[in-house]
C-alpha positions as CSV (number, residue, x, y, z in Angstrom):
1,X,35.8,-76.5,-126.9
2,X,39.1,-76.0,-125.3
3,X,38.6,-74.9,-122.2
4,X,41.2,-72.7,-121.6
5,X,39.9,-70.4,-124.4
6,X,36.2,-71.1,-123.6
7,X,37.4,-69.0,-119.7
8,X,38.9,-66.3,-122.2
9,X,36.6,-66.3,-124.3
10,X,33.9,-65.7,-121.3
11,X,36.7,-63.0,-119.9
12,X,36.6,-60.6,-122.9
13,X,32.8,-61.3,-123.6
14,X,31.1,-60.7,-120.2
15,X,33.5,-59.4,-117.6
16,X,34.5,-56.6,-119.7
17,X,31.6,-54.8,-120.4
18,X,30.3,-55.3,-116.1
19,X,33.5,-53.7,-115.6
20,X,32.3,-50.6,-117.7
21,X,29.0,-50.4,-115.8
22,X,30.4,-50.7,-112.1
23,X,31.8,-47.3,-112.3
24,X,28.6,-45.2,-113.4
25,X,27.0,-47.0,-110.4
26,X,29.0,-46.1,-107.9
27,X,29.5,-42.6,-109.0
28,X,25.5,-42.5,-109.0
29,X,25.7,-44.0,-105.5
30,X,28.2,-41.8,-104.3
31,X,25.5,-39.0,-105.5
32,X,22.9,-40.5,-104.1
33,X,24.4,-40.5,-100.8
34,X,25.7,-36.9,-100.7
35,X,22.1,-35.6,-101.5
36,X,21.1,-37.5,-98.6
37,X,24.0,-36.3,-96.4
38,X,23.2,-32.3,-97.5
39,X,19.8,-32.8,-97.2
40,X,20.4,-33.9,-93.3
41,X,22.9,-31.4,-93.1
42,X,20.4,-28.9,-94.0
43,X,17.8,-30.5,-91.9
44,X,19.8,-30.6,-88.9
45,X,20.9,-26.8,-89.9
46,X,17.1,-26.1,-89.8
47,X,16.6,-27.9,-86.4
48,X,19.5,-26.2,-84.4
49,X,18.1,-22.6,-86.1
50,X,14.6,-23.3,-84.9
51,X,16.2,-24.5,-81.4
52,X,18.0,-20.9,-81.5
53,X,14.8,-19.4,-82.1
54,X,13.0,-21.3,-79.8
55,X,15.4,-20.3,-77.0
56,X,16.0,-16.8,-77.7
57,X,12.4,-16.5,-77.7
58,X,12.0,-17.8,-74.3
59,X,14.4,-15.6,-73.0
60,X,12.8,-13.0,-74.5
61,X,9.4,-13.8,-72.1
62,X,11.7,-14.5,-69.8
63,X,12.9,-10.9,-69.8
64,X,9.3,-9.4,-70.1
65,X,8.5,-11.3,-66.9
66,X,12.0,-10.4,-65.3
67,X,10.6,-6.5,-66.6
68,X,7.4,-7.0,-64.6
69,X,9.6,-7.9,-61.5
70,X,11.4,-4.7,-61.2
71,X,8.4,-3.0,-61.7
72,X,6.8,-4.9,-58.8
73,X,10.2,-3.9,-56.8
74,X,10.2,-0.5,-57.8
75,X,6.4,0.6,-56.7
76,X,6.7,-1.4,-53.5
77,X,9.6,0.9,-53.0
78,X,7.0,4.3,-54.5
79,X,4.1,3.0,-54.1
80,X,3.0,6.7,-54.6
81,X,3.0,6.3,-58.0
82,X,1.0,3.4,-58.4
83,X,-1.8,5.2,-59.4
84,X,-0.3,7.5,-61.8
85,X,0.4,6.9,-65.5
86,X,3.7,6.8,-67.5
87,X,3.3,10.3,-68.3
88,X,3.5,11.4,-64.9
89,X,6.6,9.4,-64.4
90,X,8.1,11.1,-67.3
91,X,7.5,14.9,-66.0
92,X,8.8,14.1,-62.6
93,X,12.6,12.8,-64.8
94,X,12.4,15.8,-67.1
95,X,12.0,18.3,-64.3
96,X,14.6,16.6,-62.2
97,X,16.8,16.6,-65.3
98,X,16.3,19.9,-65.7
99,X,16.5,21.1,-62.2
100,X,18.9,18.8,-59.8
101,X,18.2,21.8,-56.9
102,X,14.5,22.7,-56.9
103,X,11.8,19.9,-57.0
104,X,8.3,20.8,-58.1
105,X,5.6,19.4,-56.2
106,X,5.4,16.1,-57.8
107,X,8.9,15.6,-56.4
108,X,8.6,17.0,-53.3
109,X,5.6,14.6,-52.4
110,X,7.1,11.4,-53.8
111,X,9.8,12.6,-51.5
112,X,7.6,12.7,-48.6
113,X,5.7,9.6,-49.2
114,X,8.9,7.4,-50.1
115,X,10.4,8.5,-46.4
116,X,7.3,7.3,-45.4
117,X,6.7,4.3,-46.7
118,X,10.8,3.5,-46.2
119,X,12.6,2.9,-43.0
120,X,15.8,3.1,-45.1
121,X,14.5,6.3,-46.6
122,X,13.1,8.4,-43.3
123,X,16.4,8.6,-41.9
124,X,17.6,10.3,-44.7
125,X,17.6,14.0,-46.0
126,X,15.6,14.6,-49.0
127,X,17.8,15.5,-50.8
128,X,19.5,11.8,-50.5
129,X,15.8,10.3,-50.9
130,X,15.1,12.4,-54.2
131,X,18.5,11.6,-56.0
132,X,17.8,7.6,-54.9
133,X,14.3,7.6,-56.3
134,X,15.6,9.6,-59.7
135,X,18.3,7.0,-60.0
136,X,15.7,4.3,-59.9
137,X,12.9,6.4,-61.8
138,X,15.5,7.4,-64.6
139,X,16.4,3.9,-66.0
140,X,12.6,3.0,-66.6
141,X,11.6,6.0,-68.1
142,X,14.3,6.0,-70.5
143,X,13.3,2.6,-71.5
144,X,10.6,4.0,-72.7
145,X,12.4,4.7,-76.3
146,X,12.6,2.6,-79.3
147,X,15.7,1.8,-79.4
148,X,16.4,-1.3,-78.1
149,X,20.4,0.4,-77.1
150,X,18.1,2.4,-74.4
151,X,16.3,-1.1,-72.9
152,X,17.5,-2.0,-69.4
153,X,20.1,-5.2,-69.7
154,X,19.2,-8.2,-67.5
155,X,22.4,-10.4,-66.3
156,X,23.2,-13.9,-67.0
157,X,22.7,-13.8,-70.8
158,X,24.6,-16.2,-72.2
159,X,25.0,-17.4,-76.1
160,X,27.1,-14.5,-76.9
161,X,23.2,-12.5,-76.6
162,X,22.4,-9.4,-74.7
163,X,18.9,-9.8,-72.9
164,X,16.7,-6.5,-71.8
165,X,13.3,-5.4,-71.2
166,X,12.1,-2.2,-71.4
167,X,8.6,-0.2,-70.8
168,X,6.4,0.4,-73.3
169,X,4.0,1.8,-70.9
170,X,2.1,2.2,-67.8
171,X,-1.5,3.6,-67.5
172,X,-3.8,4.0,-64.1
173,X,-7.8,3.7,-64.4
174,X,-10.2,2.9,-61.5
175,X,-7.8,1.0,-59.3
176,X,-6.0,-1.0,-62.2
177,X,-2.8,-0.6,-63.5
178,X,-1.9,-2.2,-66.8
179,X,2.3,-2.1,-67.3
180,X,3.2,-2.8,-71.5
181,X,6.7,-4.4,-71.0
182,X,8.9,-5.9,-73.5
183,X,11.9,-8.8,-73.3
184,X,14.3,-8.4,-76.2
185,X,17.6,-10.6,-77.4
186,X,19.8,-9.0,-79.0
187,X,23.2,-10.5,-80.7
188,X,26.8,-8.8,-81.0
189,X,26.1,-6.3,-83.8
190,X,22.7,-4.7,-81.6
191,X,20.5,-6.7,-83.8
192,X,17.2,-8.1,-82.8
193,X,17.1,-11.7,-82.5
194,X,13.7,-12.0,-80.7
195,X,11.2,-10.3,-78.9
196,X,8.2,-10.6,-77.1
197,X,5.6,-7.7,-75.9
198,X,3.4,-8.0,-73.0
199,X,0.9,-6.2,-71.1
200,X,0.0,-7.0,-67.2
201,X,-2.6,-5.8,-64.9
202,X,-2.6,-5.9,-61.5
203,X,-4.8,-4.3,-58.6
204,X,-4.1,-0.9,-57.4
205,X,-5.5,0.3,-54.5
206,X,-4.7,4.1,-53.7
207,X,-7.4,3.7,-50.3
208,X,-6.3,0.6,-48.7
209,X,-5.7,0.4,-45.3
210,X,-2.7,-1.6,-43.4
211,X,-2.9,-4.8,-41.8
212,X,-1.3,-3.8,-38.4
213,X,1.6,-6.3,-37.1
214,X,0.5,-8.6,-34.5
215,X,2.6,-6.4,-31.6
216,X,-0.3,-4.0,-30.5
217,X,1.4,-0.6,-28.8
218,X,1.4,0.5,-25.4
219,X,4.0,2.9,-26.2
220,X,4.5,4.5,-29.7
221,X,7.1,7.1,-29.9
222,X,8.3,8.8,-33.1
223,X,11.4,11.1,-32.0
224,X,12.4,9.3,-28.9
225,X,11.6,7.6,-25.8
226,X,13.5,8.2,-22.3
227,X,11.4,6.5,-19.6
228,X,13.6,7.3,-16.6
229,X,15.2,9.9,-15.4
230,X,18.8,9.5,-16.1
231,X,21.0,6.7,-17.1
232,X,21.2,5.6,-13.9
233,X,16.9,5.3,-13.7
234,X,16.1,3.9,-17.2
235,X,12.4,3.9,-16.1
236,X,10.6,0.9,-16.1
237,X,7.5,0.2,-18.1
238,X,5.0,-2.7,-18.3
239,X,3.9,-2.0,-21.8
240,X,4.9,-3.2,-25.6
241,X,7.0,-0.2,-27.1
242,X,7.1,0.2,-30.9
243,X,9.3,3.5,-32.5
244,X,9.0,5.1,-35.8
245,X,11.7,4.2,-37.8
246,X,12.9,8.1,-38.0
247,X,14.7,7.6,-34.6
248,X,17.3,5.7,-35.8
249,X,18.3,4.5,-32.1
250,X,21.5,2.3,-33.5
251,X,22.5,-1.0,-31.5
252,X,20.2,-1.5,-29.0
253,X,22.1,-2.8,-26.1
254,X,21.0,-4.6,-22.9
255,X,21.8,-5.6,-19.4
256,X,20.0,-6.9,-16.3
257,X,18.1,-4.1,-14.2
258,X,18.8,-3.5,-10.9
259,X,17.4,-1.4,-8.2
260,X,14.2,0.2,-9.3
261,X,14.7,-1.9,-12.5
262,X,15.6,-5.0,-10.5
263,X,13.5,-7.9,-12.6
264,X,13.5,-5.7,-16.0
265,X,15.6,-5.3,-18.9
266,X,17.4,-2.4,-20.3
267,X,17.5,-1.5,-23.4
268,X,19.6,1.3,-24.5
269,X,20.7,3.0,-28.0
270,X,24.5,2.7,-28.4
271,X,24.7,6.1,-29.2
272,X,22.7,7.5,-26.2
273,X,23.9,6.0,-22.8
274,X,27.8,7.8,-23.2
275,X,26.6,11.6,-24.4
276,X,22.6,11.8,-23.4
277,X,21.2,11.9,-27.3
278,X,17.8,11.3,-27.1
279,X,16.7,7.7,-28.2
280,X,16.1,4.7,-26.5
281,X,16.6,4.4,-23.1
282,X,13.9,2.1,-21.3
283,X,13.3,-0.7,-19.1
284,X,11.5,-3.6,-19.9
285,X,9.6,-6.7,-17.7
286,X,11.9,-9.8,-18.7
287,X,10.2,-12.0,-21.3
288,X,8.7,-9.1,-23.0
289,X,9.6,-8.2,-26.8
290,X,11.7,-5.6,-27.0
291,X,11.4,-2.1,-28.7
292,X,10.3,-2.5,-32.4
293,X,10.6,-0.6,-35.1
294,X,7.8,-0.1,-36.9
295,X,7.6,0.9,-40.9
296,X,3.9,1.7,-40.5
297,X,3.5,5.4,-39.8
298,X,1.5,6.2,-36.5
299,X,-2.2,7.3,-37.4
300,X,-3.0,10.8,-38.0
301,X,-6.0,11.1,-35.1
302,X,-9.3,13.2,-36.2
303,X,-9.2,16.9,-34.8
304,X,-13.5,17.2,-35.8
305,X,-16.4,15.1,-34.7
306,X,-18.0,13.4,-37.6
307,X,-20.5,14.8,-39.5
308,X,-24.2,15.7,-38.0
309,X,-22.3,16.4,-34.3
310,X,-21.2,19.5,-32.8
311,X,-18.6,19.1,-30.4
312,X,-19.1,20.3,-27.1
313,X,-16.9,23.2,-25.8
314,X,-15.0,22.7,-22.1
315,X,-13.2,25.9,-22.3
316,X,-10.0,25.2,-19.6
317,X,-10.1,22.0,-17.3
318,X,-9.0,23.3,-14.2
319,X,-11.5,21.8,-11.4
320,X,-13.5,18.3,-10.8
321,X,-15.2,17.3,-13.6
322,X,-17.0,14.3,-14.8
323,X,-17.5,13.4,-18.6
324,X,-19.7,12.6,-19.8
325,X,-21.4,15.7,-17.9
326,X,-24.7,14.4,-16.6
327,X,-26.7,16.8,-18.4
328,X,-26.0,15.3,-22.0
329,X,-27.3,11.9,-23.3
330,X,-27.7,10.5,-26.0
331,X,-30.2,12.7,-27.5
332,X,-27.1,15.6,-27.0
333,X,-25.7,17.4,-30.3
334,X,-22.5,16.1,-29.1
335,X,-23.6,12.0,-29.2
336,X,-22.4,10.1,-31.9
337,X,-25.3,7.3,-32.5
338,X,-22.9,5.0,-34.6
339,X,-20.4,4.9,-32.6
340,X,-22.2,5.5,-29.2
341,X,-19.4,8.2,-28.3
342,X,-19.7,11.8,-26.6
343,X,-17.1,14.4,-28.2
344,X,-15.9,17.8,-26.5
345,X,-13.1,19.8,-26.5
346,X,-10.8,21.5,-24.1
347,X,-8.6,24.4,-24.4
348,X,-5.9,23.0,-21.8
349,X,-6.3,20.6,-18.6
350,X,-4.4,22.3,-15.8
351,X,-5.6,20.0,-12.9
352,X,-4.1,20.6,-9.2
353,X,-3.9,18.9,-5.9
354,X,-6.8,16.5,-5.5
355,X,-8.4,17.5,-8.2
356,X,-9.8,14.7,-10.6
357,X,-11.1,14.5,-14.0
358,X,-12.9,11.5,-14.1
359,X,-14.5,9.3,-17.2
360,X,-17.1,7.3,-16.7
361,X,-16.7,3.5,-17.0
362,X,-18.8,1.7,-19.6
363,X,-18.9,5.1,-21.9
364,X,-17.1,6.3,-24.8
365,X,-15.8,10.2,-25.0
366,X,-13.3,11.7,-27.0
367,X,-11.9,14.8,-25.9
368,X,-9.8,17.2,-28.0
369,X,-7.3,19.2,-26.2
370,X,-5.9,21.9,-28.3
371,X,-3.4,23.1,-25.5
372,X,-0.8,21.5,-22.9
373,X,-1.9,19.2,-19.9
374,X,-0.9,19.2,-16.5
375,X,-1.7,16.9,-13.9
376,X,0.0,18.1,-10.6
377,X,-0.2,16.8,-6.8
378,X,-2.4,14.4,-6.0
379,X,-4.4,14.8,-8.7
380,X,-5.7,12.7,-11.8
381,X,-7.1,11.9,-14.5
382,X,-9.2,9.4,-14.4
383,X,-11.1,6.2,-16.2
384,X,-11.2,2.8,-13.7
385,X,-12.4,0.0,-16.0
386,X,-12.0,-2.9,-13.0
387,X,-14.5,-4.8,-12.7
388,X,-17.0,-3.2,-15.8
389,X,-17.6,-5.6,-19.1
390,X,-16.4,-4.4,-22.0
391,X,-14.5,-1.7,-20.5
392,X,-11.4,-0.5,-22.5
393,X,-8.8,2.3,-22.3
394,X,-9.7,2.7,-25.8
395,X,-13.2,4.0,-24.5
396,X,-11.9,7.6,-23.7
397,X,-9.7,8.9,-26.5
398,X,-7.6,11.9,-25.0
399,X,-7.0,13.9,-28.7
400,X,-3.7,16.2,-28.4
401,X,-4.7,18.5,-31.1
402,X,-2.1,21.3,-31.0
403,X,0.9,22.0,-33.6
404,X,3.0,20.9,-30.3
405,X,2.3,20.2,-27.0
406,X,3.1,18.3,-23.6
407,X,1.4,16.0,-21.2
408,X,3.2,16.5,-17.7
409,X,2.3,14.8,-14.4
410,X,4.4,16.0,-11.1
411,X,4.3,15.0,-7.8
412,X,1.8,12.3,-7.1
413,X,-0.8,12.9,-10.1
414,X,-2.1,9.7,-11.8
415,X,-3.0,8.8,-14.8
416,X,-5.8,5.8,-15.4
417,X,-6.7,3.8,-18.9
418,X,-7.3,6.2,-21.4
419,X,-5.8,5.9,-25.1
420,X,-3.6,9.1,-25.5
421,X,-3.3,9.9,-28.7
422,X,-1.3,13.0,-29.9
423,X,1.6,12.5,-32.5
424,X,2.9,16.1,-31.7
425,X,3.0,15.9,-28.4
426,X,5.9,15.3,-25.9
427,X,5.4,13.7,-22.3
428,X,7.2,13.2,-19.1
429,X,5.1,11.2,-16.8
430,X,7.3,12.0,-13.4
431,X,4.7,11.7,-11.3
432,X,3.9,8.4,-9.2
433,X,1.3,8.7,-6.9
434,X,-1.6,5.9,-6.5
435,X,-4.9,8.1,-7.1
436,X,-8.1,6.8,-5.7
437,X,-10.1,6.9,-8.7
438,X,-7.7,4.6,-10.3
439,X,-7.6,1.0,-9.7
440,X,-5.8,-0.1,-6.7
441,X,-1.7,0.0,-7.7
442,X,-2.2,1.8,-10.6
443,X,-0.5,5.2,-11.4
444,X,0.3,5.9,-15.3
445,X,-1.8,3.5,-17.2
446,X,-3.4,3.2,-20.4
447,X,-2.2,3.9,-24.2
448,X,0.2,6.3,-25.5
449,X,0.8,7.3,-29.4
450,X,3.4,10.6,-28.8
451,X,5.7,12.4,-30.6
452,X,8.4,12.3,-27.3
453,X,8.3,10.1,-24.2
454,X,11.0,11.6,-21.6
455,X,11.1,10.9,-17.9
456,X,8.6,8.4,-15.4
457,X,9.2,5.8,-13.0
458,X,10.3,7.6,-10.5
459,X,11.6,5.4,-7.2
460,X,9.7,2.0,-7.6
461,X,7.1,3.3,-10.0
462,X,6.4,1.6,-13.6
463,X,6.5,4.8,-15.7
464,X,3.8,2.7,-17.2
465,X,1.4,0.2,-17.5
466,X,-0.1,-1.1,-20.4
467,X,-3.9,-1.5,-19.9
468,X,-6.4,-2.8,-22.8
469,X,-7.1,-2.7,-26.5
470,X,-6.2,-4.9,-29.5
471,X,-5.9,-3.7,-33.5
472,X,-9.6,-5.6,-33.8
473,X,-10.7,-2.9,-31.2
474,X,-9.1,0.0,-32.8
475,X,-9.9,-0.7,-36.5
476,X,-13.4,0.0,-35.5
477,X,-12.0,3.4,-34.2
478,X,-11.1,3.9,-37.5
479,X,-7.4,4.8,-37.1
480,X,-5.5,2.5,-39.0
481,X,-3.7,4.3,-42.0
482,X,-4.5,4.7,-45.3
483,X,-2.0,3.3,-47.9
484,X,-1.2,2.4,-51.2
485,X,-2.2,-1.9,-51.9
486,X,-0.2,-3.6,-54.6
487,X,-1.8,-6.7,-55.6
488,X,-0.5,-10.1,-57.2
489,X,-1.1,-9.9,-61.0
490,X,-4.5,-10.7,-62.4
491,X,-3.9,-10.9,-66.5
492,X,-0.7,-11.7,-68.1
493,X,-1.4,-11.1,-71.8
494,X,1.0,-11.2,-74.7
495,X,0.4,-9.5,-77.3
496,X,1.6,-8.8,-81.2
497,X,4.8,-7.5,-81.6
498,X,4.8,-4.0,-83.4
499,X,8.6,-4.7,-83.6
500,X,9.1,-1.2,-82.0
């Protein structure tokens, strides 16, 4: 055959109809492939959506815990209201919406306890400290309602999403709290994009009492402290000084003591050395810390003897006398068997030249004086640990019990190792002598926890002298505060969402 027409021959025989199958294939190809691309479109559509909603769902825990976090920062700032429930919370921001003038009682005793528990807050009116703690009440409370427009917004969002948390919740039982939060993320329009509910309990204690700081006080003032007797005579004391946070002293500033003060430093509050306000103003050994100021309020002291003893009456101190008196022991209505302590009570000490009232070394008394004391002359008041174990100034607790009073020493009266302890009274220790019955050197020694300190050191006296104790020693005298414990969280617990 010729082959020139067998090739087209072969042309218009097979070629021609592959040609007319090619195109279906490709076309069914084509297909095939964008299936396969929409399907992984789709797919990958599916994946970044459940990456979304994997995200906004973490930053809705996220916001629950943040929740939890400003509800920590809040009751460390009230802890008086740890150990209410929501429903307290609420009546105290509907009265003070109601009211912005007159507080109820509620209020008023959150008011009393924040400038307590505050340094920031004590030197403030309460007025000031009631609109701060409404401002920060007001926010949570209102995020008590549904909807989500009223939840408190958290920064640093992100994704064109609005985080918040609000409070579903908080209930008080038998020294737990439980707090319901909820995170939310919500998108442009105010929609909800995710959510997550929560409930936390933590440890409440209403009862617990204060782990002291390490600085144990020789001096605790809580209006103001003058140890000298003018600018000039800062007044020099060998003790560690802590003040209530009310004084508000300003700058302390300091310089090198001379004279009197020669090997001390002095401290001074900026706003009392130019016009005589009354602050700080002391002089302390070099080396030793200066003034602190303390947030822990100074213990309330007893003004009974415990239960089961009758306190014996003194009437006015005004002569020699010894305590414990030598006709009571410990079988005495007035022993305390626990704590192996006699208790009596005085209506004033008004003691006069060489006149001493003395406390037996190696026993414990506490005396409750419901007038002023006065120590003039040469005379003293007495309680010479040297050279007795166990002996402590803590062993003879000197109780200032009046509304207001003073403790005054003139001329050369003494004062020996005792723990004075009387938040409403004010002292001026000018005396300086060296009494007998005190050990040799001394003059004003011991432990004071006043209301006031003004005047002391005169010439080359130490206004005074620290002498014993430690917080160990004093816990057992049962006078460390009593305040409100927040504890680390012990349940985190999330919980279905009622999408409310």
């Amino acid at each position: 055959m010729n082959s020139k027409f067998y090739r087209l021959w072969l042309c218009h025989l097979g070629a021609r109809p592959q040609k007319g199958f090619v195109l279906p294939l490709i076309m069914m190809t084509g297909l095939v492939i964008a299936v396969v691309g929409a399907t992984m479109v789709v797919q990958g559509m599916g994946d970044n959506n459940k990456v979304v909603a994997q995200k906004a769902k973490s930053q809705a825990n996220a916001a629950a815990e943040a929740g939890f976090t400003r509800l920590q920062q809040f009751l460390a700032k009230y802890p008086h209201l740890a150990d209410k429930n929501m429903s307290d919370w609420q009546a105290m921001a509907a009265a003070a919406q109601t009211n912005s003038t007159t507080d109820d009682t509620p209020i008023a005793e959150l008011v009393s306890a924040a400038k307590e528990d505050s340094c920031a807050a004590a030197g403030q009116t309460d007025s000031a400290v009631r609109t701060a703690a409404m401002n920060d009440l007001l926010p949570l409370v209102s995020s008590l309602q549904t909807n989500p427009a009223q939840a408190v917004a958290l920064p640093g969002n992100g994704n064109n999403w609005t985080t918040k948390f609000r409070f579903k919740g908080y209930e008080y039982n038998n020294k737990v709290a439980t707090a319901k939060l909820q995170g939310l993320v919500l998108g442009q329009d105010g929609q909800r994009i995710a959510s997550t509910d929560m409930n936390v309990t933590f440890p409440v204690d209403p009862d617990a009492a204060v782990v002291p700081s390490s600085i144990f006080p020789g001096l605790w003032v809580k209006e103001y402290l003058q140890a000298g007797q003018n600018n000039n005579n800062p007044g020099t004391l060998n003790a560690e000084v802590v003040y209530d946070c009310g004084i508000n002293p300003g700058a302390l500033t300091t310089t090198a003591g001379n004279g009197s003060s020669a090997g001390y430093t002095e401290y001074r509050s900026a706003n009392n050395a130019a016009n005589g306000d009354k602050a700080i103003r002391v002089a302390l050994p070099n080396g030793m810390t200066p003034p602190q100021m303390t947030q822990m309020p100074m213990p309330t002291p007893p003004t009974t003897a415990p239960a089961g003893v009758t306190t014996h009456s003194l009437g006015t101190v005004n002569n020699d006398l010894t305590l414990p008196l030598s006709t009571h022991n410990t079988s005495s209505a007035n022993y305390h068997a626990a704590t192996q302590t006699y208790y009596y009570a005085a209506n004033a000490i008004d003691i006069g030249n060489n006149e001493s009232l003395i406390f037996t070394p190696g026993k414990k008394v506490v005396l409750f004086v419901n007038g002023d004391i006065e120590v003039g002359g040469g005379g003293s008041i007495a309680h010479n640990c040297e050279g007795v174990t166990g002996c402590d100034a803590t062993d003879v607790n000197l109780i200032g019990a009046a509304s207001t009073g003073t403790f005054e020493t003139t001329g050369n009266a003494s004062v020996c190792s005792v723990f004075f302890w009387a938040p409403t009274y004010t002292v001026d220790m000018s005396g300086g002598g060296h009494a007998g019955d005190c050990p040799s050197g001394a003059n004003q020694n011991g432990i004071y926890w006043v209301k006031a300190w003004e005047g002391g050191g005169q010439g080359s006296h130490e206004a005074l002298n620290q002498s014993g104790s430690n917080w160990d020693r004093m816990t057992t005298a049962r006078v460390v505060p009593l305040r409100t414990k927040l504890s680390n969280p012990n349940s985190w617990a999330t919980v279905e969402d009622d999408n409310n």
